[in-house]
VMD Tcl script that draws the C-alpha trace (Angstrom):
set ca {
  {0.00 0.00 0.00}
  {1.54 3.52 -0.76}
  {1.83 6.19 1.47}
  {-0.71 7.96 0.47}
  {-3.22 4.95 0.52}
  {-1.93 4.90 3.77}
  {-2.74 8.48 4.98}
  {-6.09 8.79 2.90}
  {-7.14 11.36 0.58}
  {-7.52 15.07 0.90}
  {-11.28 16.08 -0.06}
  {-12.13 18.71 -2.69}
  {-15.24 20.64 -4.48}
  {-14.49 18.06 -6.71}
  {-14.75 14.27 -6.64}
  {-10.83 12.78 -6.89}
  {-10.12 9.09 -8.06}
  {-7.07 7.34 -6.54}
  {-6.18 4.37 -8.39}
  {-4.73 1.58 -6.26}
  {-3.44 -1.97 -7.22}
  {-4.92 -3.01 -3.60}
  {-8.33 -4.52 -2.90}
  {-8.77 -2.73 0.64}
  {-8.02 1.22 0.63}
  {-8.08 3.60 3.88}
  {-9.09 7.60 4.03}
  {-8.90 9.47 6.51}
  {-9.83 12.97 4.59}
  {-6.87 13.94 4.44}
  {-7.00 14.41 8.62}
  {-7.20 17.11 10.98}
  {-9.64 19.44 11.03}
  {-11.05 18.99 7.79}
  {-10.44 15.09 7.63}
  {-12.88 12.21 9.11}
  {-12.29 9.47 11.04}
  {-9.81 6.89 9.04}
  {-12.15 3.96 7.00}
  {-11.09 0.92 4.80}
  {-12.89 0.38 2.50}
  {-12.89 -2.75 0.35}
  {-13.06 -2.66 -3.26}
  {-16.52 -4.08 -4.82}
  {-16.87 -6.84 -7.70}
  {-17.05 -3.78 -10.25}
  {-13.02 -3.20 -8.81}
  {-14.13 0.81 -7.45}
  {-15.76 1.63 -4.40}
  {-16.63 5.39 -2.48}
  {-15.73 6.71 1.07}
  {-19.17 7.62 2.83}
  {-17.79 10.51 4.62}
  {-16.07 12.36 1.86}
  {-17.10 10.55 -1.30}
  {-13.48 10.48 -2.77}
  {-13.70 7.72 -5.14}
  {-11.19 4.83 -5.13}
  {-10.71 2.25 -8.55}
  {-8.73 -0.81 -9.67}
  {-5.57 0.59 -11.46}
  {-6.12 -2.09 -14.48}
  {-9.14 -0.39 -14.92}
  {-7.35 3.14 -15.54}
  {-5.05 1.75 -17.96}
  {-7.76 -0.81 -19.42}
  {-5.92 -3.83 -18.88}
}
mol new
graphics top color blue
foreach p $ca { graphics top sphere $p radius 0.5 }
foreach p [lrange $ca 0 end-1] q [lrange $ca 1 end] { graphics top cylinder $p $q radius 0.2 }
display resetview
């Protein structure tokens, strides 16, 4: 897992997509004061799956590269 699977994603206006070759992620949102409490998540059968608390958006990396 990289580091920043590790430390979670910082959340924008916009939705962000990290693309991980894991099937379990973490986020954290970014942390303190405008982060959440840290999640995994497990990928779904479709290989992506979404953070409830800060909707950043995490996918299968063979499916950014379409492999």
């Amino acid at each position: 897992m990289s580091e920043a699977q590790m430390n979670g994603a910082v959340p924008s206006a916009a939705t962000q997509t990290t693309f991980t070759n894991d099937s379990r992620v973490s986020c954290s949102g970014g942390g303190g004061p405008l982060g959440h409490p840290q999640v995994w998540l497990t990928l779904g059968s479709n290989g992506q799956v979404t953070c409830p608390y800060c909707s950043h958006n995490f996918a299968a990396a063979q499916q950014a590269d379409g492999s």
